[in-house]
PDB file of N, CA, C and O in Angstrom:
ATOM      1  N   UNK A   1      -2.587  35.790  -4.427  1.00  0.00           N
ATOM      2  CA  UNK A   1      -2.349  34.990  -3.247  1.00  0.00           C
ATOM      3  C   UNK A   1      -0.862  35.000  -2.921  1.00  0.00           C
ATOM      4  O   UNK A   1      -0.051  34.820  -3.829  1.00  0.00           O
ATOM      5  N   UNK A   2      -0.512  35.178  -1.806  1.00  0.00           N
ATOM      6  CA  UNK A   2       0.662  35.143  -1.289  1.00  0.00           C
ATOM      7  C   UNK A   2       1.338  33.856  -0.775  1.00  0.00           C
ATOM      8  O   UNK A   2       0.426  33.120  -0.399  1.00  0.00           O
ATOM      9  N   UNK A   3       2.499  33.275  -0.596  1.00  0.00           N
ATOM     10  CA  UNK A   3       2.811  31.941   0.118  1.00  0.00           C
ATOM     11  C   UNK A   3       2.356  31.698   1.380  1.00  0.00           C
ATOM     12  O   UNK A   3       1.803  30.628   1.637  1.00  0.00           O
ATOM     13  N   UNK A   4       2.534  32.661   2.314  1.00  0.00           N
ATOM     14  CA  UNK A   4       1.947  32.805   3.544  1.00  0.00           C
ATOM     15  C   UNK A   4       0.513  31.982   2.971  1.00  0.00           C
ATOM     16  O   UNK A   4       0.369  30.760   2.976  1.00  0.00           O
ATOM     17  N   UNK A   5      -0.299  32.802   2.576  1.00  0.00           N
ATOM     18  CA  UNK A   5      -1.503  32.560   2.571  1.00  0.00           C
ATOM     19  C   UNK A   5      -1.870  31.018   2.174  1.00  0.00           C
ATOM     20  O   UNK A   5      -2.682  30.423   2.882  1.00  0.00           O
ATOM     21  N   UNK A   6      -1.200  30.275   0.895  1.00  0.00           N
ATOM     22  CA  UNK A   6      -1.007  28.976   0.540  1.00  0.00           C
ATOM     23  C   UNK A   6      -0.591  27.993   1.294  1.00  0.00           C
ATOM     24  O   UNK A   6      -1.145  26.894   1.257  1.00  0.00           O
ATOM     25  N   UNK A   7       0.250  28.208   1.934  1.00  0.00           N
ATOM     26  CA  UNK A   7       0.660  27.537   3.338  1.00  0.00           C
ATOM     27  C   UNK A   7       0.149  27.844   4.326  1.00  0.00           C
ATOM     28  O   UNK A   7       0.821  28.082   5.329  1.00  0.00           O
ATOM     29  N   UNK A   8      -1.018  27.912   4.315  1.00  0.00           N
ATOM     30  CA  UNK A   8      -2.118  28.018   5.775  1.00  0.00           C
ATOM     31  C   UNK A   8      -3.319  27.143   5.477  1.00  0.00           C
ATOM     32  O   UNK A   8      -3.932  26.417   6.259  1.00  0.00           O
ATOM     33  N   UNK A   9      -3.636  27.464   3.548  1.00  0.00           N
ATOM     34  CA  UNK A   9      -4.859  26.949   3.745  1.00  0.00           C
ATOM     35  C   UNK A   9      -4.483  25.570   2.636  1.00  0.00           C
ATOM     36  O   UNK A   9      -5.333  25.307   1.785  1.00  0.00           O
ATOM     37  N   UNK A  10      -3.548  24.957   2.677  1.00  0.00           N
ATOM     38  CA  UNK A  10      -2.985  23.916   2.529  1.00  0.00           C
ATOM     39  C   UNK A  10      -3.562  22.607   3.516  1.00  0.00           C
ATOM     40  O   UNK A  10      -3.511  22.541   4.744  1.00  0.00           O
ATOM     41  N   UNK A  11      -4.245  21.384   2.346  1.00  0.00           N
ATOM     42  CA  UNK A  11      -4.732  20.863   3.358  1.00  0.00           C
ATOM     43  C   UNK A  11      -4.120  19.526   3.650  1.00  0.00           C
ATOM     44  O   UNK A  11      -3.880  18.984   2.571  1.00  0.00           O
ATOM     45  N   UNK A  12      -3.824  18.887   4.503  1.00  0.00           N
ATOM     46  CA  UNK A  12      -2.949  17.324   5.279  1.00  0.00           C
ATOM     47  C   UNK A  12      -3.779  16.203   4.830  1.00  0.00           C
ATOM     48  O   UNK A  12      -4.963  16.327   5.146  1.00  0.00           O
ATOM     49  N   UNK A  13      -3.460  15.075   4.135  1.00  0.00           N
ATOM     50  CA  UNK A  13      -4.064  14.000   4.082  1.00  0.00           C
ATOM     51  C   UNK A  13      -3.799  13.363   3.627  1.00  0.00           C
ATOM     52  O   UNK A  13      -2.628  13.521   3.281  1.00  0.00           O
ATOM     53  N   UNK A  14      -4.552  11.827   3.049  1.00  0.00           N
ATOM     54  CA  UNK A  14      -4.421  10.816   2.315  1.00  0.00           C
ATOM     55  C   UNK A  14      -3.279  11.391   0.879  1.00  0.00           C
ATOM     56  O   UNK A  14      -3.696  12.096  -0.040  1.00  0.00           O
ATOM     57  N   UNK A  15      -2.096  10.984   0.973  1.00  0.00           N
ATOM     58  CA  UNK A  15      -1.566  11.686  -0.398  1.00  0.00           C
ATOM     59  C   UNK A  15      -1.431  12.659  -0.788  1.00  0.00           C
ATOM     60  O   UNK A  15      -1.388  12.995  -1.971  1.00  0.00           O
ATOM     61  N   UNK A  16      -1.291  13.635   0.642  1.00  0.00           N
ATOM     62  CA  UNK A  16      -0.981  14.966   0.613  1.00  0.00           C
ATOM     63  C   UNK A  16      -0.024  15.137   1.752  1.00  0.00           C
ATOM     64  O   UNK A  16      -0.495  15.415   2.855  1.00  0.00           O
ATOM     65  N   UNK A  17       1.271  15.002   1.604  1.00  0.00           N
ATOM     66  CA  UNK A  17       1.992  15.154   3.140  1.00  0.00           C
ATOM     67  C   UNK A  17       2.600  16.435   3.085  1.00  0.00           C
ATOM     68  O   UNK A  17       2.680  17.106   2.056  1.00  0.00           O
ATOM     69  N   UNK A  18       3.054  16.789   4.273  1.00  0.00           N
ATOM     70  CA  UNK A  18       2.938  18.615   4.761  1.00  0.00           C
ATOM     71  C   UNK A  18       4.274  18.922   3.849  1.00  0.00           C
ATOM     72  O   UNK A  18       5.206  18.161   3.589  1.00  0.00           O
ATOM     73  N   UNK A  19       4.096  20.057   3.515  1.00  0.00           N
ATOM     74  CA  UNK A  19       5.074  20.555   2.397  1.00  0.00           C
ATOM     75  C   UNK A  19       6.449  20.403   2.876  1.00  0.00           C
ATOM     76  O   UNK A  19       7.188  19.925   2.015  1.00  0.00           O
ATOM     77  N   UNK A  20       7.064  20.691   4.098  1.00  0.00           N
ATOM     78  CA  UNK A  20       8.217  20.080   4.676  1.00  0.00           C
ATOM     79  C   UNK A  20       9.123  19.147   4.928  1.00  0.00           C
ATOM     80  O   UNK A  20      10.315  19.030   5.211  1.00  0.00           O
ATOM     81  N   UNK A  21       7.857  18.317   4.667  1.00  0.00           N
ATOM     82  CA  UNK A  21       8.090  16.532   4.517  1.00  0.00           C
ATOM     83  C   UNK A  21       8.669  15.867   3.262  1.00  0.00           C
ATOM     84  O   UNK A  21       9.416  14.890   3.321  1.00  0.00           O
ATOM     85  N   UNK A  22       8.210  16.558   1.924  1.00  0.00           N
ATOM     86  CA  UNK A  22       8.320  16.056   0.953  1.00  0.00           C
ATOM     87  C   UNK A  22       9.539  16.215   0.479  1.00  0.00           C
ATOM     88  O   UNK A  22      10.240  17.001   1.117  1.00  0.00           O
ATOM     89  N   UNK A  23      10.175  15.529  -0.779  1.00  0.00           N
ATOM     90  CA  UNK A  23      11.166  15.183  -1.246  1.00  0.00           C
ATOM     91  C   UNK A  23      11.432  16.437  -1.931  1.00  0.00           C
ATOM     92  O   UNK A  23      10.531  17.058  -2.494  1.00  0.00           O
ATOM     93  N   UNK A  24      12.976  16.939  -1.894  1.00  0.00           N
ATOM     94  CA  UNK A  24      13.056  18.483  -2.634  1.00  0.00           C
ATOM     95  C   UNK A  24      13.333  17.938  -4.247  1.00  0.00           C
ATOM     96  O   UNK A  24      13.882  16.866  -4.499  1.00  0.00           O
ATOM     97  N   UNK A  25      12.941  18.700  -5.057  1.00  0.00           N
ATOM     98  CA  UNK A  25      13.346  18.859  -6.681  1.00  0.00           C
ATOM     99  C   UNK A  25      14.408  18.214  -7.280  1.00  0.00           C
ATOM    100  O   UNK A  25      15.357  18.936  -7.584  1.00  0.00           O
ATOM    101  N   UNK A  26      14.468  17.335  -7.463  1.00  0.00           N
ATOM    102  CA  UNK A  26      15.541  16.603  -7.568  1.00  0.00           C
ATOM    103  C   UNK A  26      16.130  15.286  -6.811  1.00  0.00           C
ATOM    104  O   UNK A  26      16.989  14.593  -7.357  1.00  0.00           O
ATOM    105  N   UNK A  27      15.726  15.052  -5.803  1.00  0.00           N
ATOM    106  CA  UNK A  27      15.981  14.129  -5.064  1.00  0.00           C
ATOM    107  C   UNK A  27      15.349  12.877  -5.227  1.00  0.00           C
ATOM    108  O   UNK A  27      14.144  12.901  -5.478  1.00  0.00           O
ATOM    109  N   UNK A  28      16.022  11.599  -5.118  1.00  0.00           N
ATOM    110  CA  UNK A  28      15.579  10.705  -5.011  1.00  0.00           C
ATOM    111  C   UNK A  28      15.123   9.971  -4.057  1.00  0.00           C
ATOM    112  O   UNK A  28      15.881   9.621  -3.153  1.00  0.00           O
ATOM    113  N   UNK A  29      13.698   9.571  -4.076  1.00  0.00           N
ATOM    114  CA  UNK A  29      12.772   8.782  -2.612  1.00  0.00           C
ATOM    115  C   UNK A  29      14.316   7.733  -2.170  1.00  0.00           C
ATOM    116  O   UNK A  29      14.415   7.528  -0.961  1.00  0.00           O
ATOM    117  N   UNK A  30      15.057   7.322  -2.755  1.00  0.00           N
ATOM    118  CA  UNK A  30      15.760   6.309  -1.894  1.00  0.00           C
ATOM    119  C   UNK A  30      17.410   6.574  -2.286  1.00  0.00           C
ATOM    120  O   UNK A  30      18.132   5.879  -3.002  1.00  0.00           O
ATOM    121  N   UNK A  31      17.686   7.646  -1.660  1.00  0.00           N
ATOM    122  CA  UNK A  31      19.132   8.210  -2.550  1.00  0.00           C
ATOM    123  C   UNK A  31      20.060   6.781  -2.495  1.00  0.00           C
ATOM    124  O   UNK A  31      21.055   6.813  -3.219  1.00  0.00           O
ATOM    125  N   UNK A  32      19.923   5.988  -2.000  1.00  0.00           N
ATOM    126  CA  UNK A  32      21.549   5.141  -1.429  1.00  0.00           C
ATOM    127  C   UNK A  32      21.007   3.840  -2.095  1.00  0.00           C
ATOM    128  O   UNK A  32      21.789   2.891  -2.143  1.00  0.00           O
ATOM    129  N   UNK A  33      19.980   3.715  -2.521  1.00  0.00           N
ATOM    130  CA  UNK A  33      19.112   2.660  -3.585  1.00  0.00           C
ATOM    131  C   UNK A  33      19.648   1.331  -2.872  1.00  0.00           C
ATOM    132  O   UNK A  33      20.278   1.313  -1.815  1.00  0.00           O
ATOM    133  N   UNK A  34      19.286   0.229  -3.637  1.00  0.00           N
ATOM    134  CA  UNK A  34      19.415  -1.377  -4.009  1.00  0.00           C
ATOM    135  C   UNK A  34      21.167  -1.775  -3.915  1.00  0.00           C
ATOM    136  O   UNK A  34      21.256  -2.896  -4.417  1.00  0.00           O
ATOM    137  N   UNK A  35      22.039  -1.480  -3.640  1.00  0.00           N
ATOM    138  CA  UNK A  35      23.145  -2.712  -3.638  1.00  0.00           C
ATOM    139  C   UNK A  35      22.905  -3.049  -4.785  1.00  0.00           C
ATOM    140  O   UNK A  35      21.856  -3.477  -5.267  1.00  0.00           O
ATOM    141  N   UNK A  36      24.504  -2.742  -5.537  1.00  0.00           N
ATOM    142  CA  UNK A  36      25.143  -3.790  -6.683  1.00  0.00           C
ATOM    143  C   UNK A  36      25.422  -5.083  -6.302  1.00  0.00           C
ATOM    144  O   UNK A  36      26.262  -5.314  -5.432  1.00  0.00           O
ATOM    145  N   UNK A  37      24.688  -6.117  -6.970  1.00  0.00           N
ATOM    146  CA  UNK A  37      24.818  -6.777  -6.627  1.00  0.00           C
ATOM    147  C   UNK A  37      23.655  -8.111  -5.536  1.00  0.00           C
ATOM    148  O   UNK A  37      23.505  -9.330  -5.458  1.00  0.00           O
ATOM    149  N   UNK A  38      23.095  -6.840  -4.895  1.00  0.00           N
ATOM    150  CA  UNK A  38      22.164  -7.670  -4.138  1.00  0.00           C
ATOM    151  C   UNK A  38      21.235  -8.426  -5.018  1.00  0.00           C
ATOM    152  O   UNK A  38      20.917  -8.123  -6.168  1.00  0.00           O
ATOM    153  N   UNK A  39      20.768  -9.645  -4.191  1.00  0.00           N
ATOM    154  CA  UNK A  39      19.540 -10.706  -4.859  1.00  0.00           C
ATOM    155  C   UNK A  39      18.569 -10.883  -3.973  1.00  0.00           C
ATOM    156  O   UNK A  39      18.755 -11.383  -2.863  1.00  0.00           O
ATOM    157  N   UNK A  40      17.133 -10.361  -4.537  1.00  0.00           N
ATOM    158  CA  UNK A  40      15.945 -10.581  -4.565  1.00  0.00           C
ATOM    159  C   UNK A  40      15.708 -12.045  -3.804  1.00  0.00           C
ATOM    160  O   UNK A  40      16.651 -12.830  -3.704  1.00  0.00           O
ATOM    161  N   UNK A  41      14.294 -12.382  -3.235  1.00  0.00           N
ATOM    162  CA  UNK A  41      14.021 -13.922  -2.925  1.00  0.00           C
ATOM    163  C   UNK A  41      13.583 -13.969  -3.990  1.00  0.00           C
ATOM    164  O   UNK A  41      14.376 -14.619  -4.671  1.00  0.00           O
ATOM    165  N   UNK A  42      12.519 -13.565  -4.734  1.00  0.00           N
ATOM    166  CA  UNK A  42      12.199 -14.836  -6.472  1.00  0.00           C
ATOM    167  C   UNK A  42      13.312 -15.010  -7.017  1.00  0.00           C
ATOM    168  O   UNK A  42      13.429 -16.092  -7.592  1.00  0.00           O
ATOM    169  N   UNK A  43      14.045 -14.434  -7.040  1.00  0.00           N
ATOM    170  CA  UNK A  43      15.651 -14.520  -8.125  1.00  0.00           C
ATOM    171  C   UNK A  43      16.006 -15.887  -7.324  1.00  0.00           C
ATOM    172  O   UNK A  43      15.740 -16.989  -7.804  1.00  0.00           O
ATOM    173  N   UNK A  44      16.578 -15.733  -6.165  1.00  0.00           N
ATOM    174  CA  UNK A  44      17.095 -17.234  -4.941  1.00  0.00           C
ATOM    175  C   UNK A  44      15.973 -18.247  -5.642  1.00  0.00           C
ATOM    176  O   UNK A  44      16.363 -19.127  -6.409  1.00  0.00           O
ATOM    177  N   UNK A  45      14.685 -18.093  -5.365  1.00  0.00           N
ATOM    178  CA  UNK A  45      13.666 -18.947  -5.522  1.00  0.00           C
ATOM    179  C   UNK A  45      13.742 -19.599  -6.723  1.00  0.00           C
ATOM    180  O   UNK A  45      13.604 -20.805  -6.923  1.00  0.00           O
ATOM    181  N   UNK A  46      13.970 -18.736  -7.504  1.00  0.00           N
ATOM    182  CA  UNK A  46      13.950 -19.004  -9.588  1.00  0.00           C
ATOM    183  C   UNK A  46      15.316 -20.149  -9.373  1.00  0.00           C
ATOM    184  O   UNK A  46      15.094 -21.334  -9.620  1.00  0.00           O
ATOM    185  N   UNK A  47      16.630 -19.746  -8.932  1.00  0.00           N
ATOM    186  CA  UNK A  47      17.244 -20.579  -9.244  1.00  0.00           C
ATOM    187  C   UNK A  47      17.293 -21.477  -8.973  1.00  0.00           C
ATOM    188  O   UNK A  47      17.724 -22.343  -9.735  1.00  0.00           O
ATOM    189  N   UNK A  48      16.732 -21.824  -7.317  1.00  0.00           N
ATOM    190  CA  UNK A  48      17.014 -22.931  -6.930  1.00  0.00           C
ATOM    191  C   UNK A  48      15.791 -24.101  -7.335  1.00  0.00           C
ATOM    192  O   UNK A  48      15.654 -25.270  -6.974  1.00  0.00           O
ATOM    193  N   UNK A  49      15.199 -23.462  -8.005  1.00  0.00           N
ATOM    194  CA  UNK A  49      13.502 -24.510  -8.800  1.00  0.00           C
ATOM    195  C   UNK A  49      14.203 -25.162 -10.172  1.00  0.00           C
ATOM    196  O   UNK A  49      13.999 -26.281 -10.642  1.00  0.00           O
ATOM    197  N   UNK A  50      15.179 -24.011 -10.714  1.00  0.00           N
ATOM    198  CA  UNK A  50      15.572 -24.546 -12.451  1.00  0.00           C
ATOM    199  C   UNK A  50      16.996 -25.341 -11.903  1.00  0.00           C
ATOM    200  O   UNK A  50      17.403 -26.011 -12.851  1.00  0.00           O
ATOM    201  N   UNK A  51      17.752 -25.480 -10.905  1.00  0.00           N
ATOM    202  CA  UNK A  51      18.495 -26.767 -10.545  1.00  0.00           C
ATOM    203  C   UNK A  51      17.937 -27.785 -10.506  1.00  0.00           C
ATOM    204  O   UNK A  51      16.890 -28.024  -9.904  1.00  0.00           O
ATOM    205  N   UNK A  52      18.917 -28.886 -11.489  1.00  0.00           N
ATOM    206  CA  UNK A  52      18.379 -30.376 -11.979  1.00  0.00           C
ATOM    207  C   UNK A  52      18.895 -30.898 -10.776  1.00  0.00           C
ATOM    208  O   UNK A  52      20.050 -30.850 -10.352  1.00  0.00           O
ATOM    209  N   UNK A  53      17.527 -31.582 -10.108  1.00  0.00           N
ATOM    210  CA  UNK A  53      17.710 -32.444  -9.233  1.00  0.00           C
ATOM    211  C   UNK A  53      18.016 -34.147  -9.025  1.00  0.00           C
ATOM    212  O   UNK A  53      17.129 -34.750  -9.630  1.00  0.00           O
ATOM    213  N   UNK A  54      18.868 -34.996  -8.445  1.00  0.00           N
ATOM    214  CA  UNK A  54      19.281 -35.859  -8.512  1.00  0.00           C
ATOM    215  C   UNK A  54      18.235 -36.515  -8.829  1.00  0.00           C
ATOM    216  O   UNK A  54      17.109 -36.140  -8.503  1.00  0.00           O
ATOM    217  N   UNK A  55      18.495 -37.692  -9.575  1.00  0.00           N
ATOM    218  CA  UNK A  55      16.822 -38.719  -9.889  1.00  0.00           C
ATOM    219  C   UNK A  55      17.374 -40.038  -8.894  1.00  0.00           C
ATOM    220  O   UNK A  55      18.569 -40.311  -8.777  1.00  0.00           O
ATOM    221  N   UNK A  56      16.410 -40.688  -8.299  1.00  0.00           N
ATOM    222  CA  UNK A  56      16.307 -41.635  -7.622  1.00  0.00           C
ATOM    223  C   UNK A  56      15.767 -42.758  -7.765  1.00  0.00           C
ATOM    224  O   UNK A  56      14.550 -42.812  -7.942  1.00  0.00           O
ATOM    225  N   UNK A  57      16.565 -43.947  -7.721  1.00  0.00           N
ATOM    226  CA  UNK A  57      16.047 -45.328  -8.349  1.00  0.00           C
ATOM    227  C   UNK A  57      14.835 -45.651  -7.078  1.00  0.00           C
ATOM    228  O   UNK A  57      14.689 -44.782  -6.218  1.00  0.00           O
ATOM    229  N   UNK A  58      13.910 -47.049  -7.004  1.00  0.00           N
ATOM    230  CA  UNK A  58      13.038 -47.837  -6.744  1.00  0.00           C
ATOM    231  C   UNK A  58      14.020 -48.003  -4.804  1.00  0.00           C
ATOM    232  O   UNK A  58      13.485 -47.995  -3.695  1.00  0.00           O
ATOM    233  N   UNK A  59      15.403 -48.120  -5.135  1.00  0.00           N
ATOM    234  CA  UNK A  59      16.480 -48.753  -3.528  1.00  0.00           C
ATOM    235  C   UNK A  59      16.432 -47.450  -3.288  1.00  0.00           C
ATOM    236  O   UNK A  59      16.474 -47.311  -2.065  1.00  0.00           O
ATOM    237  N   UNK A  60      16.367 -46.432  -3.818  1.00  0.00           N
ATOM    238  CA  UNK A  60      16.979 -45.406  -3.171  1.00  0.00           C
ATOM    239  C   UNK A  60      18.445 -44.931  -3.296  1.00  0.00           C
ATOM    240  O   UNK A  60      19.099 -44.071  -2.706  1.00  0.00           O
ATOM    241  N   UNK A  61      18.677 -45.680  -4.135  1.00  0.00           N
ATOM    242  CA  UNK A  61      20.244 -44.960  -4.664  1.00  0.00           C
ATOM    243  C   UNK A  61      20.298 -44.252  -5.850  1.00  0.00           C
ATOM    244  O   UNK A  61      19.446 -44.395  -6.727  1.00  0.00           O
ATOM    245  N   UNK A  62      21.313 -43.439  -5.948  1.00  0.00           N
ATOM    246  CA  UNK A  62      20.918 -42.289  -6.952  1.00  0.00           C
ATOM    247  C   UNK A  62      21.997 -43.148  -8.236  1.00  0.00           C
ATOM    248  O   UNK A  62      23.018 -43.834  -8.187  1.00  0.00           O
ATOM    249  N   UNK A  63      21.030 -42.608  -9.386  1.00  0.00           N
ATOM    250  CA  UNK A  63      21.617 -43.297 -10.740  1.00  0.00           C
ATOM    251  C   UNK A  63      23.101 -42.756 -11.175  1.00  0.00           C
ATOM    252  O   UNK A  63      23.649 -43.202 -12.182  1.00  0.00           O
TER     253      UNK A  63
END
């Protein structure tokens, strides 16, 4: 079989995208990635749940 020939009867679909499309040998799906540094919402979420929150007397003034 020749390439010609492989690249004709090459078939398009669910989890098969056209050979042109795909990522070359080496490359990474997201070359420029995540930010040093950046934060997630569960991370925001996580911290701001494990901050001790003020306790509040019966008047409403804080102890």
């Amino acid at each position: 079989m020749s390439a010609d020939n492989d690249e004709r009867n090459y078939k398009v679909g669910y989890g098969r995208p056209p050979q042109g499309t795909r990522f070359k040998k080496g490359q990474s799906g997201n070359p420029k990635g995540r930010p040093k540094g950046a934060v997630d919402m569960g991370s925001v979420f996580q911290r701001v749940v494990a901050r001790p929150s003020p306790s509040v007397r019966a008047r409403g003034l804080a102890e």
